[in-house]
LUMLO-30155 format. One line per 3 residues: number of its first residue (from 1); for each residue x, y negated, z negated of N, C-alpha, C. Coordinates in nm, 4 decimals. Layout:
NUM = X:Y:Z:X:Y:Z:X:Y:Z ~ ...
***
This chain:
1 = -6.0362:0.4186:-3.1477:-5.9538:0.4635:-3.2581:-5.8989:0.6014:-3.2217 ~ -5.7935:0.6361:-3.2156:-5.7374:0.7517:-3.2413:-5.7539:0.8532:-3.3195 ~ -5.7273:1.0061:-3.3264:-5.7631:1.0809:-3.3748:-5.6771:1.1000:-3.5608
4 = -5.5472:1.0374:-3.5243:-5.4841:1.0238:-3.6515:-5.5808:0.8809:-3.7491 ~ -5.5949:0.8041:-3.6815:-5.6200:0.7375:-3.7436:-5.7866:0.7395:-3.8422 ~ -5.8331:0.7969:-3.6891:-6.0354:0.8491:-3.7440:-5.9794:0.9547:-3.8780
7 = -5.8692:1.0781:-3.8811:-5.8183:1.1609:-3.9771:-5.8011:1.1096:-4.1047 ~ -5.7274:0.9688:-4.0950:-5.6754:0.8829:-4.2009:-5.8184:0.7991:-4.2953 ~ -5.9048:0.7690:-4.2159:-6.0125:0.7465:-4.2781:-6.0583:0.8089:-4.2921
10 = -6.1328:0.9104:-4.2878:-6.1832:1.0721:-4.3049:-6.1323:1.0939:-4.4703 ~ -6.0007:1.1201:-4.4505:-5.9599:1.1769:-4.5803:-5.9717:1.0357:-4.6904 ~ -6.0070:0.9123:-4.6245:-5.9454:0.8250:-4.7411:-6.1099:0.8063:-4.7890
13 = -6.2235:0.8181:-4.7402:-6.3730:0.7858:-4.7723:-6.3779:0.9961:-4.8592 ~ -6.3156:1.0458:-4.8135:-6.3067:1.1885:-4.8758:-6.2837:1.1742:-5.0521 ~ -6.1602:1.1053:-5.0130:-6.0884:1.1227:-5.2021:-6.1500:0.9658:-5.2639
16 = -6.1797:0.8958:-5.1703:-6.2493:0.7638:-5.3104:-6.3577:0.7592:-5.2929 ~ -6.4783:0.8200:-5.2328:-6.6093:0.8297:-5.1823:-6.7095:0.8055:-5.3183 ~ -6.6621:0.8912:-5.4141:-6.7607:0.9054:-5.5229:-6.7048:0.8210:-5.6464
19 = -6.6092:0.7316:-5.6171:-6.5501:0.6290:-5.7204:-6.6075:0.4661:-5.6636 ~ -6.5809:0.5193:-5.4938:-6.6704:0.3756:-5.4850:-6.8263:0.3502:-5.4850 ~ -6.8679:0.5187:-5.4910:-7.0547:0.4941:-5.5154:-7.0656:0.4625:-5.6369
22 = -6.9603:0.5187:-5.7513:-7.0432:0.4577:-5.9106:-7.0037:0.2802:-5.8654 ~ -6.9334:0.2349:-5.8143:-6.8903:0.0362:-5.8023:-7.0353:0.0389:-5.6966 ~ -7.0430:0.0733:-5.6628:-7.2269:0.0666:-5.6092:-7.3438:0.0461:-5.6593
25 = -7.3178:0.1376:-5.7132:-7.4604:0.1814:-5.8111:-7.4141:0.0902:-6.0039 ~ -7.3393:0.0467:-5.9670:-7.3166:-0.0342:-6.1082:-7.3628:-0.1772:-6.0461 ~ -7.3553:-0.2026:-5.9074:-7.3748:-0.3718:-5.8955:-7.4614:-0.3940:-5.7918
28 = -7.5069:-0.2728:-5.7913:-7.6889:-0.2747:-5.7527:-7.7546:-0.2657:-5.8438 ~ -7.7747:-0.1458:-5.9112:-7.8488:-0.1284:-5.9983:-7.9778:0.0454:-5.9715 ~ -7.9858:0.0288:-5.8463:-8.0132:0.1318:-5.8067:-7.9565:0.2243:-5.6725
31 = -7.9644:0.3879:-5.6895:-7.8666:0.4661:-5.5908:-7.9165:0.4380:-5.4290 ~ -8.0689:0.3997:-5.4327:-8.0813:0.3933:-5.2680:-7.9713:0.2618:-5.2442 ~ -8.0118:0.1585:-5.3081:-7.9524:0.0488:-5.2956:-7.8239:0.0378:-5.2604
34 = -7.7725:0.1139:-5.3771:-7.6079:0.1846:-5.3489:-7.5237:0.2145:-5.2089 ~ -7.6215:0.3297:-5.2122:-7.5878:0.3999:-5.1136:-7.5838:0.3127:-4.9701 ~ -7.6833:0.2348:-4.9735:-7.6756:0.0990:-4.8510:-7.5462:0.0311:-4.8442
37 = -7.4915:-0.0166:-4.9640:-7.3890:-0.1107:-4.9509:-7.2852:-0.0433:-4.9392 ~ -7.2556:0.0741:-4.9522:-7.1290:0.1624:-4.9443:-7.1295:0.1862:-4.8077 ~ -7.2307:0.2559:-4.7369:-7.2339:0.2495:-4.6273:-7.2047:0.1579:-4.5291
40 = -7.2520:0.0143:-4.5203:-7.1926:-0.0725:-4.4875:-7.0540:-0.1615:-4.5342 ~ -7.0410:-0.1126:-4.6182:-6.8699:-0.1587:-4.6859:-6.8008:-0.0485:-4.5945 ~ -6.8203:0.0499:-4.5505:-6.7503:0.1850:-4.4877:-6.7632:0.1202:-4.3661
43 = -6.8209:0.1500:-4.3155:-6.8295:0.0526:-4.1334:-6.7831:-0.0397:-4.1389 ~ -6.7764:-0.1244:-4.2229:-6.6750:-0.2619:-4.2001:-6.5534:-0.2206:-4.1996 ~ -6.5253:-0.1185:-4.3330:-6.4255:-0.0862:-4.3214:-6.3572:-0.0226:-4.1735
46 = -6.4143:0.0752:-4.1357:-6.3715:0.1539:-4.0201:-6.3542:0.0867:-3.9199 ~ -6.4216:-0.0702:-3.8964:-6.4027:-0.1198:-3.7637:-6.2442:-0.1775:-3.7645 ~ -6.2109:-0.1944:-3.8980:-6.1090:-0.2784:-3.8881:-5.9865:-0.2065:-3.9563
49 = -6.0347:-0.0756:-3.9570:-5.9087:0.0518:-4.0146:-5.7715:-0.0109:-3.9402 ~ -5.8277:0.0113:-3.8239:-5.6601:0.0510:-3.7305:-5.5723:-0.0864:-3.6830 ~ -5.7063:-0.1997:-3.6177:-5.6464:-0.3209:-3.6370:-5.5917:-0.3629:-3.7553
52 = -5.6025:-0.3903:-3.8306:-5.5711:-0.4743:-3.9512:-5.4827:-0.4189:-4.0496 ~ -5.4419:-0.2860:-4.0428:-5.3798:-0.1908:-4.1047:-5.4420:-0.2363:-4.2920 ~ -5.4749:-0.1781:-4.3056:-5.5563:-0.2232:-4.4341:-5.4659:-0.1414:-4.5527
55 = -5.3745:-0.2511:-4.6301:-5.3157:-0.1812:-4.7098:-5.3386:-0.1108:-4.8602 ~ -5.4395:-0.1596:-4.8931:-5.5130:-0.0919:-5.0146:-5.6774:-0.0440:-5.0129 ~ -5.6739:0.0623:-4.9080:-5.7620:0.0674:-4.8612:-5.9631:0.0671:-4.9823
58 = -5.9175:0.1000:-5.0844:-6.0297:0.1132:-5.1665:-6.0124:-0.0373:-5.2050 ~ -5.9223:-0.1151:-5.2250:-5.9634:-0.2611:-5.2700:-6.0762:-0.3376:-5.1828 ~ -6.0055:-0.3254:-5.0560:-6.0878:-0.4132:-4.9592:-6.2310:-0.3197:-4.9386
61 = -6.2592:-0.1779:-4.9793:-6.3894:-0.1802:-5.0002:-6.4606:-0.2437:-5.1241 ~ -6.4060:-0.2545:-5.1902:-6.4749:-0.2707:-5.3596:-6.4635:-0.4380:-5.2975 ~ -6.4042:-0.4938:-5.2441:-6.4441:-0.6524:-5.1983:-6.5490:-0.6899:-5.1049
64 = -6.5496:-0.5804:-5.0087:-6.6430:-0.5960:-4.9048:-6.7802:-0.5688:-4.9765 ~ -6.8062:-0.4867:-5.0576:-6.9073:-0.4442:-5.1464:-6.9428:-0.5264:-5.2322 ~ -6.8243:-0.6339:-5.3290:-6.8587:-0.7151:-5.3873:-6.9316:-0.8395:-5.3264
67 = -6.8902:-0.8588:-5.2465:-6.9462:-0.9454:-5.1035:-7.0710:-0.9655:-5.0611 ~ -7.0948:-0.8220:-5.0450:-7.2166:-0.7660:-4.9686:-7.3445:-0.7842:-5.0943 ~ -7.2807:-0.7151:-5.2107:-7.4007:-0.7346:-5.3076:-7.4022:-0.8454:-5.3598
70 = -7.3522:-0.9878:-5.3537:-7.3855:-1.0821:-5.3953:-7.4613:-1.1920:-5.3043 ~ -7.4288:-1.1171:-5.1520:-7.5545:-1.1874:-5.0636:-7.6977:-1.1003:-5.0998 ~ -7.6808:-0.9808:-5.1160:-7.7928:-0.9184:-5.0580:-7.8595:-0.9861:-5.2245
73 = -7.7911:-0.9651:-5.2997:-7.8812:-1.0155:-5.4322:-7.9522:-1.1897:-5.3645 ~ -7.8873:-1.2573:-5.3695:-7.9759:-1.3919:-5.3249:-8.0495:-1.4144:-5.2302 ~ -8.0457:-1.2710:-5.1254:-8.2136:-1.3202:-5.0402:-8.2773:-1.1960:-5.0665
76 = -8.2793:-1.1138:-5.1711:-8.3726:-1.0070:-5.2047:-8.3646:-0.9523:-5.3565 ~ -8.4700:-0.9360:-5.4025:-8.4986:-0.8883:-5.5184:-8.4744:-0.7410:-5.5519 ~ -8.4165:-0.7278:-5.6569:-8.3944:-0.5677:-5.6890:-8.4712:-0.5058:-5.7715
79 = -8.5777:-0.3925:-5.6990:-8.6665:-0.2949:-5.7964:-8.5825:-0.2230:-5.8573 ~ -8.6249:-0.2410:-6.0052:-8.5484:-0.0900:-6.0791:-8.5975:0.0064:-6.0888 ~ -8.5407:0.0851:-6.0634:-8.5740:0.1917:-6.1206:-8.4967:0.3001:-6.1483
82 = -8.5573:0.4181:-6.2098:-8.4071:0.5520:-6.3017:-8.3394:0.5681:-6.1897 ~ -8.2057:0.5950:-6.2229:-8.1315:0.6952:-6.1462:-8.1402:0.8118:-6.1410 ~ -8.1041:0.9119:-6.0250:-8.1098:1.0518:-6.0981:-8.0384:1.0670:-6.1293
85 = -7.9632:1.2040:-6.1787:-7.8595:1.2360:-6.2390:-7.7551:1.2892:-6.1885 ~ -7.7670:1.2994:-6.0618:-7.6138:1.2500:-5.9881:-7.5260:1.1780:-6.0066 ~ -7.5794:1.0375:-6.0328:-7.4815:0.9295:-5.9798:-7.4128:0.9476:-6.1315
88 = -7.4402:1.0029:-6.2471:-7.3559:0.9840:-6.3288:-7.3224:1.1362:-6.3993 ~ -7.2014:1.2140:-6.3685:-7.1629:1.3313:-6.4246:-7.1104:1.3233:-6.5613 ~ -7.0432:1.2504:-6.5598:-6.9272:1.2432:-6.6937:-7.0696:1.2029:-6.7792
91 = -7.0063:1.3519:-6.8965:-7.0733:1.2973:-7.0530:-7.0050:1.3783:-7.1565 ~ -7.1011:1.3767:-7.2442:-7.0154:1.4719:-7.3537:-7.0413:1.6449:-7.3620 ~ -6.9393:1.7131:-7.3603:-6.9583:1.8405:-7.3259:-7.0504:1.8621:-7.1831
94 = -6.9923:1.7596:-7.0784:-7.0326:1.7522:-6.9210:-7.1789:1.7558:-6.9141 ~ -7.2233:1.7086:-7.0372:-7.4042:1.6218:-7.0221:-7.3805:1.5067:-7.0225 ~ -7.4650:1.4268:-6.9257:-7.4485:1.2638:-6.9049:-7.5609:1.2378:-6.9943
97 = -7.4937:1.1203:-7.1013:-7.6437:1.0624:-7.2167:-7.7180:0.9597:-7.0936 ~ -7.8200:0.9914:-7.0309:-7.8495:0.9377:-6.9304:-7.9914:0.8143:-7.0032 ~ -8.0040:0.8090:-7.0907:-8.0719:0.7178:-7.1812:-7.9843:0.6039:-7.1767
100 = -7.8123:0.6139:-7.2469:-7.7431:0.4947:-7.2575:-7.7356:0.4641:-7.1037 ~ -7.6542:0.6022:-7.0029:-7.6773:0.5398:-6.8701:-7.7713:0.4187:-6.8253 ~ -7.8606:0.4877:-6.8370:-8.0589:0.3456:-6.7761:-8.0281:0.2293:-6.8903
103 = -8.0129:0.2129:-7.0217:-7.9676:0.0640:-7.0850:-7.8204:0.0089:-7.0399 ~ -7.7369:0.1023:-7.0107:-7.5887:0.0202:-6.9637:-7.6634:-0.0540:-6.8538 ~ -7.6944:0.0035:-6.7344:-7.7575:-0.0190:-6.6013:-7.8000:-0.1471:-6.6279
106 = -7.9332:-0.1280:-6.7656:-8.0331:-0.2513:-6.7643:-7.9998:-0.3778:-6.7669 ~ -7.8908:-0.3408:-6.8685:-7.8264:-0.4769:-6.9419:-7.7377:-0.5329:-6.8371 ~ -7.6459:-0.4490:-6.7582:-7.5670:-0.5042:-6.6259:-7.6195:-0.5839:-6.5333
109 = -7.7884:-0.5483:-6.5236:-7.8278:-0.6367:-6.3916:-7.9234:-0.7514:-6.4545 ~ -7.8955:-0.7741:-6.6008:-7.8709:-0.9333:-6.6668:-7.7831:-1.0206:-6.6248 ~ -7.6607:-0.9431:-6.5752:-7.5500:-1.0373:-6.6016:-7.5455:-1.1294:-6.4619
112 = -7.5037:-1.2834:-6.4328:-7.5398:-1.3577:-6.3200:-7.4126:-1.2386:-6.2576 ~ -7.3868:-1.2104:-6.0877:-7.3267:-1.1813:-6.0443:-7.1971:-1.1235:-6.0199 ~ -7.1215:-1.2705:-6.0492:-6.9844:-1.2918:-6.0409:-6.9360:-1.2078:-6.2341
115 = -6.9657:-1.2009:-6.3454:-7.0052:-1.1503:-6.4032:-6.9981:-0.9515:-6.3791 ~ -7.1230:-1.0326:-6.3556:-7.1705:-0.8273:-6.3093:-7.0226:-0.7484:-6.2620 ~ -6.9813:-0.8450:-6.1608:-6.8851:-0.7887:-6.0595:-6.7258:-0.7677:-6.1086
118 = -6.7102:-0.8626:-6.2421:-6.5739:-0.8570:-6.3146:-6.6026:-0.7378:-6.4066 ~ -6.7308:-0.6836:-6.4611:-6.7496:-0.6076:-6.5734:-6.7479:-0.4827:-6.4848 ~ -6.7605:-0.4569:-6.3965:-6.7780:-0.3050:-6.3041:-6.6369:-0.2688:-6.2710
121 = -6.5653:-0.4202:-6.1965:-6.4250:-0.3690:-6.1428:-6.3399:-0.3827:-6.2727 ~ -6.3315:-0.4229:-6.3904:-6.2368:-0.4337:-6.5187:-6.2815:-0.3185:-6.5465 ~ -6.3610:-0.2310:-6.6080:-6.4493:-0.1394:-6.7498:-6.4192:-0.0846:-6.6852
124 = -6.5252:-0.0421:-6.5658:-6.5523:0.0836:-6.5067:-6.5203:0.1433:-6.4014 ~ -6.4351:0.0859:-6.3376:-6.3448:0.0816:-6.2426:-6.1844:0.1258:-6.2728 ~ -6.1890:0.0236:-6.4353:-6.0296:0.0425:-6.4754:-5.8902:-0.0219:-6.3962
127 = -5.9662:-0.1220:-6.2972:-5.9068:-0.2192:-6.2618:-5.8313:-0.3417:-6.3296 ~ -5.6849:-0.3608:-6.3174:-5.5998:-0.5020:-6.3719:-5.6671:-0.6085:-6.3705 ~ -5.6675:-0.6848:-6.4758:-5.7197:-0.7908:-6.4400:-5.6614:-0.8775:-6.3060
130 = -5.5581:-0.8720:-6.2351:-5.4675:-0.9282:-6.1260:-5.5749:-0.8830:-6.0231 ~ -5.5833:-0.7167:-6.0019:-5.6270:-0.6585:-5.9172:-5.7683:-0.7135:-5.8697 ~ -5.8631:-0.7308:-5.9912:-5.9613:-0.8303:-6.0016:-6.0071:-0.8996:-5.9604
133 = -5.9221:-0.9915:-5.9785:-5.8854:-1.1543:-5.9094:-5.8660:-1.1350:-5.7779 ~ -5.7703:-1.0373:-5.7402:-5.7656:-1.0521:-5.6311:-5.9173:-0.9641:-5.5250 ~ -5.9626:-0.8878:-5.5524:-6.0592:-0.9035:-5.5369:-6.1866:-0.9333:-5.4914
136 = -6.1635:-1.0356:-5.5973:-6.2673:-1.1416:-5.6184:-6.2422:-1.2666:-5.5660 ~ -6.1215:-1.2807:-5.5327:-6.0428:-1.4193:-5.4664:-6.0459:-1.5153:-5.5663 ~ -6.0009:-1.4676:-5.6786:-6.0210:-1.6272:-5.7873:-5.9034:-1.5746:-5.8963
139 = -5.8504:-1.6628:-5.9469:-5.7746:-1.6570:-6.0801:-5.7839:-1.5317:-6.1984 ~ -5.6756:-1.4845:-6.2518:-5.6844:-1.4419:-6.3372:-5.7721:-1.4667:-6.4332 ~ -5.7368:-1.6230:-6.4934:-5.8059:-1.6432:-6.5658:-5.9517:-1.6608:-6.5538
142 = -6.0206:-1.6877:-6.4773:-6.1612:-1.6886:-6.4383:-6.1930:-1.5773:-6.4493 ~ -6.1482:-1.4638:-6.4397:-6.1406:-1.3094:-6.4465:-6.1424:-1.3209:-6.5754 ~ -6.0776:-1.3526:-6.6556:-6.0834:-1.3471:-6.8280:-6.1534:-1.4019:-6.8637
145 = -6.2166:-1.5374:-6.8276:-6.3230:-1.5587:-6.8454:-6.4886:-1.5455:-6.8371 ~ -6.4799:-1.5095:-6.6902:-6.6277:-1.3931:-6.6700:-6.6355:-1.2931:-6.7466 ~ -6.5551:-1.2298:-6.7762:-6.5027:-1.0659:-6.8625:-6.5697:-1.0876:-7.0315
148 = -6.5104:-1.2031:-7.0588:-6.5379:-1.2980:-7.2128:-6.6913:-1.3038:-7.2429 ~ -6.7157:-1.4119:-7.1002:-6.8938:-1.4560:-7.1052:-6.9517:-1.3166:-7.0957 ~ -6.9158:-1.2594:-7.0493:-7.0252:-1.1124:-6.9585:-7.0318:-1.0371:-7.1039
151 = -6.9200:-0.9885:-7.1722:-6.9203:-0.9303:-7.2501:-6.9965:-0.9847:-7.4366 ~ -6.9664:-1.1180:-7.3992:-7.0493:-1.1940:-7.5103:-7.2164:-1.1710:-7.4913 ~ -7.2669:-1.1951:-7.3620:-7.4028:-1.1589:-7.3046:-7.4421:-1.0152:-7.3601
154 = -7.3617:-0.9091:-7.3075:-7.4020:-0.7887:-7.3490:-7.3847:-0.7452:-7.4737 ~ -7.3261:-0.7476:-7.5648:-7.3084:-0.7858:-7.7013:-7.5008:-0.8271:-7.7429 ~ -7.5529:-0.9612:-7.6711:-7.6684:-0.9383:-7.7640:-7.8041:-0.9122:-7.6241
157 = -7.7858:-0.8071:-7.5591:-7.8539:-0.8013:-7.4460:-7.9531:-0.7120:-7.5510 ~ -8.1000:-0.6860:-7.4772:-8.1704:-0.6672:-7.5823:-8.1896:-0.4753:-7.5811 ~ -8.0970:-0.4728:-7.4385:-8.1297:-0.3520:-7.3547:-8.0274:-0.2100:-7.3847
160 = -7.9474:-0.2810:-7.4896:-7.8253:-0.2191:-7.5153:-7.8115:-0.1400:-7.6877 ~ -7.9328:-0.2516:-7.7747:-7.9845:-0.2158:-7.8856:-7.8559:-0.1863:-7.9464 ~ -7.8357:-0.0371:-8.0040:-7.7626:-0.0275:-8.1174:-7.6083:0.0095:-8.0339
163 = -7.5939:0.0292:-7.9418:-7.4434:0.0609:-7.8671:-7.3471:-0.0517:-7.9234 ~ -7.2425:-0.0102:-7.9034:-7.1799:-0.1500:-7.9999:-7.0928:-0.1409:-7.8672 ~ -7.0673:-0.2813:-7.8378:-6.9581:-0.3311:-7.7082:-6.8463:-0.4178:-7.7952
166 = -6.7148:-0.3384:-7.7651:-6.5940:-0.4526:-7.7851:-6.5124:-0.4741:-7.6912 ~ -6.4348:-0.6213:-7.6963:-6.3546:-0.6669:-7.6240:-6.2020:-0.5824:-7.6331 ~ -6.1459:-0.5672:-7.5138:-6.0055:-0.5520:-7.5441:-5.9549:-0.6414:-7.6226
169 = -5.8832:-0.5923:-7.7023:-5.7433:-0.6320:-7.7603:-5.6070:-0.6263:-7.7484 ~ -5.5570:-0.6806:-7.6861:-5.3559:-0.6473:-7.6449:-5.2623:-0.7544:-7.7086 ~ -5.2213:-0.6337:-7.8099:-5.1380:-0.7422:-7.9080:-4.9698:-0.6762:-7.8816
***
């Protein structure tokens, strides 16, 4: 790889680094865990920076990641446990309610997978539903539909108690 190009990834793991650890740590469940799959979503990425010219470069991580954590979930079990309080800054008056944090968490790694993985890249990501799909390699609508089920689940998850979850509305 070239020096422009090693530059070009440099700066691009620079400015989305800490947007793609929370899509980590939302579909793991925990930061070591995280931090594993980002890491290897990054090396995949980098091998194939310069060949492949990779045109949206944070999509095809948040895919490679989606990827990665839906194998690593079916031949290994995930210990929970707290996060620290890194992985989540944003709160109110720049305190993270890190209580709802650990029940959002809880209730997320209820959800079967494919699921998990529409509610991280739609919500919390702030991803199109198109963007989604693509993704995820599947339909919009399957995207509206995982989004539907996932969100009906968490609605009566037991882990979420009094938080109230609603669906978009676009009228």
């Amino acid at each position: 790889m070239d020096e422009a190009s090693y530059q070009s990834f440099e700066g691009f793991v620079v400015s989305s680094g800490d947007r793609l650890m929370r899509t980590a740590v939302l579909l793991t469940g925990n930061r070591h865990a995280a931090e594993d799959l980002l890491q290897g979503a990054l090396e995949r990425t980098y091998r194939r920076w310069e060949a492949e010219r990779i045109i949206v470069p944070e999509a095809y991580v948040r895919r490679v990641m989606v990827n990665a954590a839906s194998r690593w979930r079916r031949t290994r079990q995930i210990r929970e446990e707290p996060l620290d309080a890194a992985v989540e800054r944003v709160g109110v008056e720049g305190v993270p309610d890190l209580a709802l944090r650990d029940q959002v968490l809880s209730a997320l790694q209820e959800l079967p997978r494919r699921q998990r993985a529409v509610v991280v890249l739609r919500y919390f990501d702030d991803l199109s539903e198109a963007a989604v799909a693509e993704i995820l390699g599947c339909s919009v609508g399957s995207v509206k539909s995982h989004a539907s089920r996932a969100l009906a689940r968490l609605r009566l998850s037991q882990h979420l108690g009094d938080v109230r979850i609603q669906s978009e509305r676009r009228r």
